[in-house]
N, C-alpha and C positions, 0 to 999 in steps of 0.2 A: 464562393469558397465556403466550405463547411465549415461553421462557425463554433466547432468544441470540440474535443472527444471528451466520452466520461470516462474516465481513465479508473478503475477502480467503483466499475458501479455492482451494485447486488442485483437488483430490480427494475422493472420499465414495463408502464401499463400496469396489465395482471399477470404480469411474467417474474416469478421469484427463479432466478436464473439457478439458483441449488436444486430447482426441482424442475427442468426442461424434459422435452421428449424430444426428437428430431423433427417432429410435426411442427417445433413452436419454432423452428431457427428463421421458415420464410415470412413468420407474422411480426418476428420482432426485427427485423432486418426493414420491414415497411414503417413500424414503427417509426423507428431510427430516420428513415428515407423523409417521411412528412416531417422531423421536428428539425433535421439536416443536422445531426449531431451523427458521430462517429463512436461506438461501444467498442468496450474493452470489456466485458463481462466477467464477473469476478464470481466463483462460486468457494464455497463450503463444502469439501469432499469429507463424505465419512466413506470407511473401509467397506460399507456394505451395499454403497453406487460407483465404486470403483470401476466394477465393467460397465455399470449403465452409461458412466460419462468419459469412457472409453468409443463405447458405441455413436454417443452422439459429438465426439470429435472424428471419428469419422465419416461421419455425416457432414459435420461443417468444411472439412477439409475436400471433401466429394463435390461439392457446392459452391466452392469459395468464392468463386469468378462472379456467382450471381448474389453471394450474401457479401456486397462490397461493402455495408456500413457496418459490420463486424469485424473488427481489424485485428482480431488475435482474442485469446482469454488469459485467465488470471487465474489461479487457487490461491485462497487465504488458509495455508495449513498444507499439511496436515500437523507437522511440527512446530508447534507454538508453545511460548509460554501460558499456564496456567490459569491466569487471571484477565484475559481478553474478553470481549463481550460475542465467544463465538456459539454457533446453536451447539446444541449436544451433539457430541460424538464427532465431531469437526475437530475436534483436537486428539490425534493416536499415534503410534509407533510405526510407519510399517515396516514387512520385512526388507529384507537386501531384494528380494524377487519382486515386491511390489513396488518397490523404486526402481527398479528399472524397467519395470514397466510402466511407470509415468511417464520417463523418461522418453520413452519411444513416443509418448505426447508431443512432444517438442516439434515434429514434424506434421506436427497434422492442426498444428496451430496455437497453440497452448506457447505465452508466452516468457510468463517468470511465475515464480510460487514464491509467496511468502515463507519468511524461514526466520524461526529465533536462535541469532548464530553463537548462543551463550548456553544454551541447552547442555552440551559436548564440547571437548575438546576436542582437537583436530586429529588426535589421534585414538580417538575412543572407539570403541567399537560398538556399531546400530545395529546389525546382524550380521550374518554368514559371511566371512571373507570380506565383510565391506566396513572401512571405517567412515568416521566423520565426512575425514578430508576426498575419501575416495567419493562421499555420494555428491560432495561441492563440484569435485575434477567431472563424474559423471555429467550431474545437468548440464553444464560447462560446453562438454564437449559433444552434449545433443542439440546444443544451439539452442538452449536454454538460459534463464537465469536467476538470482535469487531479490527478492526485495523484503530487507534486512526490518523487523517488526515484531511485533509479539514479544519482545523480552521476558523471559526467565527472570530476572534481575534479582537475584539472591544476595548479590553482592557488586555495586555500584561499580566498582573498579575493577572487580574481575571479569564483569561483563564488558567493559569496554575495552579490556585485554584481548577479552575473546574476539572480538570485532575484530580487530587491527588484525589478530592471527588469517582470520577468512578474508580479510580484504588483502594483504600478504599473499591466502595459497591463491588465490584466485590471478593475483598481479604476476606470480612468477610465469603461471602459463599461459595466459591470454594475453593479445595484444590493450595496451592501454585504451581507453574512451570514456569520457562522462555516464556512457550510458552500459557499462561495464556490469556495474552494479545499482541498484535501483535501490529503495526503501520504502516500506507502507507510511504509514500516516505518522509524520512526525509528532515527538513526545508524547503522543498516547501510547501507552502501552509498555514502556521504558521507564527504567529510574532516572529519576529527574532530582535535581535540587530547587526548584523553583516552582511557584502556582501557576498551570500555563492555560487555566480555564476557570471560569467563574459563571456558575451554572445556576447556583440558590440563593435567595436574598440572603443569606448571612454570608456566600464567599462574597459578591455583589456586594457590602459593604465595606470590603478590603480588599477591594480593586484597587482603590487608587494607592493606595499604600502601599501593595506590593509591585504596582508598574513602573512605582518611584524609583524600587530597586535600578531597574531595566537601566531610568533616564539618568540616576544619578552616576551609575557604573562605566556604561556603554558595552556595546557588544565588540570585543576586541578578543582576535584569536588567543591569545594569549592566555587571557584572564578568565577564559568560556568556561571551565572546570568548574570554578569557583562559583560562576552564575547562573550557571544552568544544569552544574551536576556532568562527570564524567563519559557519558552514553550521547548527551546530543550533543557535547560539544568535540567528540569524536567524529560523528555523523557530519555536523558544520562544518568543520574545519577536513574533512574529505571530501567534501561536495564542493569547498573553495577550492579543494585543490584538483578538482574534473578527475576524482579517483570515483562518484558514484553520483546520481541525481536522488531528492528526495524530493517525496511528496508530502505535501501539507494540505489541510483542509479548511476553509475560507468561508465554514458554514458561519462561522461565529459561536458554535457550542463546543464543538472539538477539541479548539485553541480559540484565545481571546483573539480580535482581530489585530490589538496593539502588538500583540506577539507577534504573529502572521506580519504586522508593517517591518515590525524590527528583522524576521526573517528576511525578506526581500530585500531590505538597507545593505543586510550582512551580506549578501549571497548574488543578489541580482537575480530577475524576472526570468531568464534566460538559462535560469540553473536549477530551476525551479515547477513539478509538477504539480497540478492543482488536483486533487483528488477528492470523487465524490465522496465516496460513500457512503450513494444514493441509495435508497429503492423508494418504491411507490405504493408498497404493501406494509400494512400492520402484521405482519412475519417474516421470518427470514429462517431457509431452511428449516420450514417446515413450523418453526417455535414463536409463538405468537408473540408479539413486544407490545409494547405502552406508549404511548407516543404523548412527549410535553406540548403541552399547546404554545408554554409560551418559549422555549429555545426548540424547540419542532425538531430535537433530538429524539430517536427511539433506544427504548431499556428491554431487558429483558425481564423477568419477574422477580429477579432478585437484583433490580435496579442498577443491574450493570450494561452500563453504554454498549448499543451493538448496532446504531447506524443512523443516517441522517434521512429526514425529509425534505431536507434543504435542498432547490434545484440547482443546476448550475447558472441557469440568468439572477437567482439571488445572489449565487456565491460571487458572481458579478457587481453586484449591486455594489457589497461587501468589498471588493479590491477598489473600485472607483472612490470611497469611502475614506480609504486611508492613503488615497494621494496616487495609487497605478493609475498611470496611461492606459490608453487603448490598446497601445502598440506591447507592453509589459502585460498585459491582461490575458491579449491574444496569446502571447508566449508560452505563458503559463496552462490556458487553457487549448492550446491549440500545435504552435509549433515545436515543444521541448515532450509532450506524450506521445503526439506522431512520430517525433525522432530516433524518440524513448521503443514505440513498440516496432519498429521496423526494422532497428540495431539487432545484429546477427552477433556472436563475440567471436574472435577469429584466433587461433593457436600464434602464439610464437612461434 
């Protein structure tokens, strides 16, 4: 049995997946085949390979039957808050016409797109005759979906307003499921009340004093507001209640891994996607990065986080570390993203 997906990877080999042609889908598919991992490929769409990566989901969709270790794709954006670690031009507007024409993505394999759901209100208007909430019902109903990330987060509590709104229009017309709604890489990226990574020796010497927080409170739905800030304890406390799955990442740089244990505690293995994101290049879409030797995180030139070098048999290493089973590990890395990318959302 194939032993992972990369659920949320960038890169594999010399393959920066932002910058594919349809020539590279058979060599990274071999790729895939020798290391028995299963790709979810996550690209960086700017407005100006919108039909290039039009083109080559057509391609993959033509192919599919023979590119079996590619089980769907990913876009991170184009709709993101401002302060992500995304290449240039990965973060734009588009119009009412160019979203539905992603849209029609949906069927040619393209499986969820990141979205920061605090950007808009659900009644705003993004272009021509189309609001918020219509481009949500859109994806929706192309057999689409959204994975909740990038925050905006202007204001802690209006964003997590905003949340519950799209998790709301989304609940009244779809049938319910865990995998309904999905999210990127937990607390990066979101307002947070809490340190949920210690990267440099001076945060590295208030580790322990702020994990004390964690041990001396506990993680109780109730109380999450208070300990983790508005935004992930919305996200937690939806994901207890199989209203959406999130993904967390288990490099050790992302999130501390004590965090990551306490995730699992709260949540269970089982509710839980392990997310790379890998790649295996010093760039990403196109923008060369800086890679830490010693948290094997990469930045980009203005020292903002934008990907791991961490493999998944480390991110392995890493869950066996703070107490998961085999059986929790697989889950994570294995049974809960397969689940996650094969789930269709079906009308009331």
């Amino acid at each position: 049995m194939t032993q992972a997906v990369l659920f949320h990877t960038h890169g594999l080999g010399r393959f920066d997946f932002s910058d594919l042609n349809e020539i590279d889908l058979v060599a990274i598919n071999e790729i895939a085949r020798r290391r028995d991992v299963l790709l979810c490929p996550t690209i960086f769409l700017t407005e100006c390979k919108l039909d290039h990566f039009e083109t080559l989901l057509c391609a993959y969709a033509q192919q599919a039957q023979s590119l079996e270790r590619i089980v769907g794709w990913a876009i991170e954006g184009p709709m993101l808050g401002s302060k992500g670690g995304t290449p240039v031009g990965a973060i734009w507007r588009p119009t009412a016409e160019q979203w539905r024409q992603m849209a029609r993505w949906f069927d040619l394999g393209l499986k969820y797109m990141v979205m920061a759901p605090d950007i808009f209100m659900l009644g705003d208007d993004i272009g021509r005759d189309m609001r918020f909430a219509d481009l949500i019902t859109l994806i929706y109903a192309s057999g689409g979906r959204i994975a909740l990330g990038h925050f905006e987060g202007q204001s802690a509590v209006e964003s997590a307003r905003r949340l519950e709104a799209v998790l709301g229009h989304i609940e009244e017309q779809f049938k319910p499921s865990p995998y309904l709604v999905l999210t990127d890489h937990l607390f990066n990226d979101m307002p947070r009340a809490f340190k949920h990574a210690f990267r440099t020796s001076a945060e590295m010497a208030e580790r322990r004093a702020e994990l004390a927080r964690h041990e001396d409170h506990g993680w109780r739905a109730a109380t999450l507001d208070d300990l983790l800030g508005h935004v992930p304890a919305a996200l937690l406390r939806a994901a207890r209640a199989k209203r959406l799955t999130p993904s967390l990442n288990f490099d050790g740089g992302h999130v501390d891994l004590e965090i990551c244990r306490q995730v699992v505690a709260f949540l269970g293995a089982k509710r839980l996607i392990a997310i790379t994101d890998h790649t295996e290049l010093l760039s990403l879409g196109g923008e060369v990065l800086r890679l830490d030797a010693h948290t094997r995180l990469l930045y980009r030139s203005d020292s903002v986080l934008a990907a791991s070098f961490v493999t998944h048999e480390e991110q392995r290493v890493h869950m066996r570390s703070i107490g998961m089973s085999e059986e929790a590990i697989f889950a994570v890395q294995h049974d809960v993203p397969l689940e996650a990318l094969r789930y269709r959302p079906c009308r009331k």
